[in-house]
NUBALO-149871 format. One line per 2 residues: their letters; for each residue x, y, z of C-alpha. Coordinates in steps of 0.25 Angstrom, whole numbers, plus 2048, in hexadecimal, padded with zeros to 3 digits. Each point is the difference from the previous one (the first is absolute). Example, Ala and Ser with C-alpha at 12.3 -4.5 7.8 and 13.67 -1.06 7.14 Angstrom:
NUBALO-149871
AS) 831,7EE,81F ~ 806,80E,7FE
END
This chain:
NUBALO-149871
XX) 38D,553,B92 ~ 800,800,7F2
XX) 80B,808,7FD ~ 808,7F4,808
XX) 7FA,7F7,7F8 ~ 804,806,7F3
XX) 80F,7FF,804 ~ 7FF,7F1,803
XX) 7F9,800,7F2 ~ 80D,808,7FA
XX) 807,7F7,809 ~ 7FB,7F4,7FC
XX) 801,803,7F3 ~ 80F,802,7FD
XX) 804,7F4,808 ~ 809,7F9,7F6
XX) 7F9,7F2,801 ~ 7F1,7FD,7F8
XX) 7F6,800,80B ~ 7F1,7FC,800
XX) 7F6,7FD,808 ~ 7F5,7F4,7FD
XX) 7F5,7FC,807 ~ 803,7F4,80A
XX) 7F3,7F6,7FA ~ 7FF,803,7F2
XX) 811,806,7FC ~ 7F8,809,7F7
XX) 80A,80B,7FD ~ 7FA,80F,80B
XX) 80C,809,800 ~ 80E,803,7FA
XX) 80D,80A,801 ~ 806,805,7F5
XX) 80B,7F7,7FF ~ 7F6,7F5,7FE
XX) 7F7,808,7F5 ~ 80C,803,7F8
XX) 807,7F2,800 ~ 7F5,7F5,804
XX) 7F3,808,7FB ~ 7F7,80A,800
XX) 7F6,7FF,80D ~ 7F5,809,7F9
XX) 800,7F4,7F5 ~ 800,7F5,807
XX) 7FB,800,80D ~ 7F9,7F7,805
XX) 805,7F4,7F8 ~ 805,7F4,807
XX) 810,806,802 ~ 803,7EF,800
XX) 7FA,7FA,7F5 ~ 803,80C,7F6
XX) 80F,807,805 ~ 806,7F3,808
XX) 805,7F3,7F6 ~ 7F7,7F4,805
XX) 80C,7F8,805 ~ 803,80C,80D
XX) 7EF,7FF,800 ~ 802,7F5,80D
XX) 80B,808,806 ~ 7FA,80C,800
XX) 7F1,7F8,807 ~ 80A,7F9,809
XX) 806,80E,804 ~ 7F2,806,800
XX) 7FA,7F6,80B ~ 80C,801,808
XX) 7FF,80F,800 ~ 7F1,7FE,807
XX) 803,7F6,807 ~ 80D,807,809
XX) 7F5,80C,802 ~ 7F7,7F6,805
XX) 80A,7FB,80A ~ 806,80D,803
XX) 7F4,805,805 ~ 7FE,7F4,80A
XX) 80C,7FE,806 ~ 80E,809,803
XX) 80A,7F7,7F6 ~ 80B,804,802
XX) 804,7FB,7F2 ~ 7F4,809,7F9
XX) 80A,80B,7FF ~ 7FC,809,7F3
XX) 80B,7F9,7F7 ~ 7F7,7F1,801
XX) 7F5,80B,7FC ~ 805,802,7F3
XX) 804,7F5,7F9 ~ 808,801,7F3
XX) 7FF,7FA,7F2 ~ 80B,800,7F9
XX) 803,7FF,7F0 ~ 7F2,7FF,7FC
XX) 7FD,802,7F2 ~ 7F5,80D,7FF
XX) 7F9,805,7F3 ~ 806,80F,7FD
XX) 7F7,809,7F7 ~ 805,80E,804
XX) 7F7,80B,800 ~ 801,803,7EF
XX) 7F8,7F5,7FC ~ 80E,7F8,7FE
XX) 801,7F2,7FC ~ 7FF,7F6,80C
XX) 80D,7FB,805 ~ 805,7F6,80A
XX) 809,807,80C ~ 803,7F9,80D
XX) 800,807,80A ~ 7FE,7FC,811
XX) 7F4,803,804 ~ 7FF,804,811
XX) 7F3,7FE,804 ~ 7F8,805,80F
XX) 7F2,801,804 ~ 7F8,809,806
XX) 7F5,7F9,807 ~ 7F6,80E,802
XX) 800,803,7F4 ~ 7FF,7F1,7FA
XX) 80D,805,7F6 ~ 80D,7FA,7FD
XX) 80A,807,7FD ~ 80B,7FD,7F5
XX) 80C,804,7FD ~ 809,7FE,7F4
XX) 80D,801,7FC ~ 804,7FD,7F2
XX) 80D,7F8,7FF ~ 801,7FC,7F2
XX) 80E,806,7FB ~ 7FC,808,7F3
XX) 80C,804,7F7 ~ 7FE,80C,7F8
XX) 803,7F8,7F3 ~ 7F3,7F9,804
XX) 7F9,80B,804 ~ 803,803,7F0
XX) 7FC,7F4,7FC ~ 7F2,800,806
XX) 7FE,80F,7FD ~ 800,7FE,7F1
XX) 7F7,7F2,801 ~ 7F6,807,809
XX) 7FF,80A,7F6 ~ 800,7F5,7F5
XX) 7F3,7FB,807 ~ 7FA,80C,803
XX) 800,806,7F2 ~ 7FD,7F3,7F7
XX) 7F6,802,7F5 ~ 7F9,7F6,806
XX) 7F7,800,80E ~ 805,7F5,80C
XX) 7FC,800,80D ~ 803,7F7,80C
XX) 7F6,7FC,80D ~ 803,7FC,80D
XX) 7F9,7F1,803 ~ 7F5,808,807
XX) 7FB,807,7F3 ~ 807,80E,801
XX) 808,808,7F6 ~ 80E,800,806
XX) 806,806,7F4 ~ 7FB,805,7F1
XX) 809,807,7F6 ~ 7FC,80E,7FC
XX) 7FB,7FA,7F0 ~ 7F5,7F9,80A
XX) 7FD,80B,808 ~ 7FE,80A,7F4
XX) 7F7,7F5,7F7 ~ 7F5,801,80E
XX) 803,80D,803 ~ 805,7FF,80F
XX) 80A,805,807 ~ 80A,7F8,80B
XX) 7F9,805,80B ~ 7F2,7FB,7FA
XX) 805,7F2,7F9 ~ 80B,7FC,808
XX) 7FD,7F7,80C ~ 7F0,800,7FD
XX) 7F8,7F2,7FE ~ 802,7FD,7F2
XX) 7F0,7FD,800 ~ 7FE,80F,803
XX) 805,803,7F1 ~ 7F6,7F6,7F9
XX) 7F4,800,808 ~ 7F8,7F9,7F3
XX) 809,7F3,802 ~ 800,7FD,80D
XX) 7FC,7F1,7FC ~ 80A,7FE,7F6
XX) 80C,808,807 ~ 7FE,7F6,80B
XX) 800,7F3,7F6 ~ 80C,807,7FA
XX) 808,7FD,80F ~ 7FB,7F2,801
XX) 808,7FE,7F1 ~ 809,806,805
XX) 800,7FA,80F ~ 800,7F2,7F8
XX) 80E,803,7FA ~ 7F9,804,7F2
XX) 804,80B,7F6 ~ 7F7,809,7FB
XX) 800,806,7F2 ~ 7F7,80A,7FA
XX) 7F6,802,809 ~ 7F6,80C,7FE
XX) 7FD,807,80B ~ 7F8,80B,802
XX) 807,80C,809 ~ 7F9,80D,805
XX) 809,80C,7FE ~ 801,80C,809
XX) 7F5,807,7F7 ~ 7F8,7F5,802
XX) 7FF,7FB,7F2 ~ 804,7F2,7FD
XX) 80B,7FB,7F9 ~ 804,7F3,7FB
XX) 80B,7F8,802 ~ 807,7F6,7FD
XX) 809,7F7,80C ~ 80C,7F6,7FF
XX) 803,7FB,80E ~ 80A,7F7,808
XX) 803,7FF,80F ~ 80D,800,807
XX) 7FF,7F5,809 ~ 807,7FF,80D
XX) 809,7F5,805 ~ 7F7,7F9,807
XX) 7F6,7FF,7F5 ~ 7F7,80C,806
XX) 7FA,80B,7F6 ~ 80C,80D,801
XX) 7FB,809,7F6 ~ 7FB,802,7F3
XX) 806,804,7F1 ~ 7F5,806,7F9
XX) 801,807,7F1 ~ 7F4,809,7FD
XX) 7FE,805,7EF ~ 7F5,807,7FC
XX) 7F5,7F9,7F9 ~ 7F8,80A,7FD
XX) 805,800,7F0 ~ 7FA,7F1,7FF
XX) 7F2,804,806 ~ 7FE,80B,7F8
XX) 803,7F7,7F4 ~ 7F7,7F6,806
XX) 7F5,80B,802 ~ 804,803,7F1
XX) 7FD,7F3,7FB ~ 7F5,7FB,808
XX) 7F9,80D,7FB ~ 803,7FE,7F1
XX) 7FC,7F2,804 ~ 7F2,805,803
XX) 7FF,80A,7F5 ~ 802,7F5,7F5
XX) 7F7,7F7,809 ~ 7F6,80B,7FD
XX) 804,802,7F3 ~ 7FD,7F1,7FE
XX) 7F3,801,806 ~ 7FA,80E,7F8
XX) 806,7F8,7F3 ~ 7F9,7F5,805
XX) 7F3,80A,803 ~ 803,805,7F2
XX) 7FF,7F5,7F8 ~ 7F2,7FA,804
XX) 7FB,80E,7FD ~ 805,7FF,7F3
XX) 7FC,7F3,7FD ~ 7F3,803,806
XX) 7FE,80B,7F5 ~ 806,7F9,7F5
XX) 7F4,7F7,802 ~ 7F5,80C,7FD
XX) 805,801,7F3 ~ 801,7F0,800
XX) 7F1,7FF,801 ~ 7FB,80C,7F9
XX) 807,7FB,7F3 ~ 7FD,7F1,802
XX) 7EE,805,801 ~ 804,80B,7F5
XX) 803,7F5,7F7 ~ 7F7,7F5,805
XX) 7F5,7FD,7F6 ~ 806,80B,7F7
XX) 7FE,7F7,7F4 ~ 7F2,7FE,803
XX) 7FB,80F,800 ~ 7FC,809,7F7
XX) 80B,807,7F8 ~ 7FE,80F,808
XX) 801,7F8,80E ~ 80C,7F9,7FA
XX) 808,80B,7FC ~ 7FC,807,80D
XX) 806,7F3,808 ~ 80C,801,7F8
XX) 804,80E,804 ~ 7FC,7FE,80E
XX) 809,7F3,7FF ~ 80D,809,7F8
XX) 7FE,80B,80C ~ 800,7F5,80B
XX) 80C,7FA,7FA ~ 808,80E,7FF
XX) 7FB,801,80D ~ 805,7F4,804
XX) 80E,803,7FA ~ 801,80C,806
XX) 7FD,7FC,80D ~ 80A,7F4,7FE
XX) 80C,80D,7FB ~ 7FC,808,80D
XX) 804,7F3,80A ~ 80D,801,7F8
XX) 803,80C,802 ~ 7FC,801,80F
XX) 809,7F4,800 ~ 80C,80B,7FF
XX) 7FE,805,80B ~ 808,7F4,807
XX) 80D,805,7F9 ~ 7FE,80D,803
XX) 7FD,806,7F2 ~ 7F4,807,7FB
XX) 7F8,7FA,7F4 ~ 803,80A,7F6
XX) 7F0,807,7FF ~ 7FB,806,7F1
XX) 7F4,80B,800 ~ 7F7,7F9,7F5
XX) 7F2,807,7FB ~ 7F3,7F9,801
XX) 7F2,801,7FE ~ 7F8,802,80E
XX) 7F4,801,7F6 ~ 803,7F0,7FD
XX) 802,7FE,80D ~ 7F4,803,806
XX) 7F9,7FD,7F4 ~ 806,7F1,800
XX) 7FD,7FE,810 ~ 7F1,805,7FC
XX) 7FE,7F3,7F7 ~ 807,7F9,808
XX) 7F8,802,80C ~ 7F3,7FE,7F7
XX) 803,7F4,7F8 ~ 806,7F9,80E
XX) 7F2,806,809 ~ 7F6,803,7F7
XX) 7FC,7F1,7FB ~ 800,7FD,80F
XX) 7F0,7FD,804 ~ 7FD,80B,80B
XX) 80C,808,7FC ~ 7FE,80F,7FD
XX) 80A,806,7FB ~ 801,810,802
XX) 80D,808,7FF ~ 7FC,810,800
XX) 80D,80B,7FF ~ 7FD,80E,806
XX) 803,809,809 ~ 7FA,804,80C
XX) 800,80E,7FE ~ 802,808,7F5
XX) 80E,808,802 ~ 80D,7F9,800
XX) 805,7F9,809 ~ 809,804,80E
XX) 80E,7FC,7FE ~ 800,7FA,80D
XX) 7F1,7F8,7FC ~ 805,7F0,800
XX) 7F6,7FD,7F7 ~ 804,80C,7F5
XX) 808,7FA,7F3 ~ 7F4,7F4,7FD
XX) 7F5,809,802 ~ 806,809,7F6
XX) 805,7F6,7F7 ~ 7F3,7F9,801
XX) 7F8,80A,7FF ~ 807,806,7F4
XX) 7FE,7F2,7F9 ~ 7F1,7FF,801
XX) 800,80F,7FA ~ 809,7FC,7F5
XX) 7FE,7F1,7FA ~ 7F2,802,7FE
XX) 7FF,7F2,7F8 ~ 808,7F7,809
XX) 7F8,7F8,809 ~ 804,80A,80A
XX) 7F3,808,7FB ~ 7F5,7F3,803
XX) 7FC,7FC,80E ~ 809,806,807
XX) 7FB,802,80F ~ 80B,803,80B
XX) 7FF,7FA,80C ~ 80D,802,807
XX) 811,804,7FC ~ 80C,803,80A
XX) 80E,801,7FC ~ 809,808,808
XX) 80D,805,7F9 ~ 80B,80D,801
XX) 800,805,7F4 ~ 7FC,80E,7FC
XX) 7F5,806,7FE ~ 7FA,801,7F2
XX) 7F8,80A,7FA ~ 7F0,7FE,7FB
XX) 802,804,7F3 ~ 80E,7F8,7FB
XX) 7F8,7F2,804 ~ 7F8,7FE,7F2
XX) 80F,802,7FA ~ 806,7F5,806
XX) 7F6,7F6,7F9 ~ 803,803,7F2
X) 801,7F3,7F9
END
């Protein structure tokens, strides 16, 4: 009944020896009393791990299989023939003084105990039964001793962990566990691969180093937090070899790496930004160059043949010349000043008046003298407005169109007032909208 079989549970939990039961084929770790939770370790963390090759030392591993086969083979025979010598004490043959790994059940440090190990088989159920009893002499002064280094380890500013040959977390100190965010029951006795699914490749690469008797330093590996985020890390790893040579356990150091990649993030991002910076620069100045050459070759056909023509055409070449060459200077000053902008400083900026009337009037002759010679070139320039009221303040078109059309009101004797056609102007700008009657002001020479 199963009120019968919760007292054998009771029952079988305050028996004084560590008793678990493993699966006959595989040893994988099933069930476990009390006794063998609190001292061996936890069952909930580590069931079905191989009890052999992650709680016995390797040198009881061929007692322990020689035990085991034994065990199978007296059930076998038992079953065929009434031995008398098959009594129940040939059925549990006992191991004695056998080194066993103890963790506890508070994530302690991993600790060697000996203890003999009484082992039967139950042949329906494909189990064998073990039973332990610890018979390392423990003084309290060293139960002091081991109590403040356990402590010591757990505490340490830095991360450590140790894994069994098989690849699973025996033991990780409480700086590790807070750094990935997991609790005993959820780190401890789990796959290390489960904690850094995006380096599965390199984690196993990292056991073959270690396997061929190498030490690791400073390895970044990438672990996955509780939360799921990823973290980086940095590894320092050795192994604890057994006597005979084989892998026993690892001694791995873990720091946090994410300081260095941020800081690699930080670089490789400035990197790119003056990259960029190199390249706009670049950009920058064939543009410049580019418009330094306007001015070039309008001043070089202002003054070509200057000497030859008439004394109006020359002093009209001349000033086309001086203005090209202030242009020219002040396009090589405003390259300076962008240049500033590298440093981070502003060119200092000085509001200066000038004369739009001059302007326009300059670009008027210069567009005539350059098209007007030209055979099949007409040249036809006409300022107005499309309607007669002011223009919208939102209308892209609105500050020429005034400007423009106050000019051919007002400079009656500028060529502006000759053949003048229009045939097509778009400028979009953003500034406000002027009025009508102020545009005539604005060309007073």
């Amino acid at each position: 009944t199963s009120g019968q079989r919760r007292q054998m549970v009771e029952l079988f939990d305050i028996l004084p020896e560590a008793i678990c039961t493993i699966d006959a084929n595989s040893l994988a770790l099933q069930t476990a009393n009390k006794k063998f939770n609190d001292t061996i370790a936890p069952v909930s963390r580590f069931q079905g791990l191989d009890v052999l090759k992650n709680f016995i030392a390797k040198e009881e591993h061929a007692r322990f299989r020689i035990a085991i086969e034994r065990l199978t083979e007296i059930e076998d025979r038992a079953e065929n023939a009434d031995d008398i010598d098959m009594g129940p004490w040939n059925r549990t043959p006992t191991l004695r003084d056998c080194q066993t790994l103890a963790l506890g059940s508070k994530s302690d440090f991993p600790i060697w105990r000996r203890y003999d190990w009484c082992l039967a088989y139950d042949p329906d159920g494909g189990k064998i039964v073990m039973s332990g009893r610890m018979v390392t002499i423990v003084s309290a002064e060293k139960q002091s001793s081991e109590r403040e280094l356990l402590d010591f380890l757990n505490k340490a500013p830095i991360a450590m962990h140790w894994l069994s040959g098989t690849g699973h977390v025996l033991w990780a100190n409480e700086t590790e566990m807070n750094v990935l965010g997991y609790t005993a029951e959820e780190y401890i006795g789990k796959p290390i691969m489960n904690f850094c699914p995006d380096e599965q490749e390199l984690v196993l690469e990292i056991f073959k180093t270690l396997g061929s008797g190498n030490t690791i330093k400073d390895v970044p590996v990438r672990f996955r937090t509780k939360s799921g985020d990823i973290k980086h890390l940095l590894i320092d790893s050795n192994v604890n070899w057994n006597p005979d040579g084989s892998f026993k356990h690892t001694r791995c150091f873990i720091r946090d790496d994410t300081a260095r990649k941020v800081r690699e993030a930080r670089l490789e991002e400035r990197h790119q930004s003056l990259e960029e910076l190199a390249r706009a620069k670049d950009r920058f100045m064939r543009k410049v160059f580019h418009e330094i050459k306007t001015p070039c070759h309008l001043l070089s056909g202002a003054l070509e043949g200057v000497d030859e023509r008439d004394a109006a055409d020359a002093l009209a070449a001349l000033a086309d010349a001086r203005h090209q060459a202030r242009a020219l200077r002040d396009l090589v000053d405003d390259a300076v000043d962008a240049s500033l902008f590298d440093d981070g400083r502003v060119p200092p900026v000085t509001p200066a008046r000038f004369s739009l009337y001059q302007r326009v009037n300059h670009l008027c002759r210069q567009l005539h003298r350059e098209l007007a010679p030209r055979p099949g070139v007409e040249f036809r320039v006409t300022f107005g407005l499309s309607s007669g009221a002011a223009p919208a303040a939102e209308g892209p078109r609105r500050v020429l169109l005034v400007e423009a059309n106050a000019a051919q009101r007002t400079v009656a004797k500028s060529m502006l007032a000759k053949d003048v056609k229009c045939e097509c102007v778009a400028v979009a700008d953003a500034a406000a909208a002027l009025q009508a009657a102020a545009g005539p002001a604005r060309f007073d020479a």
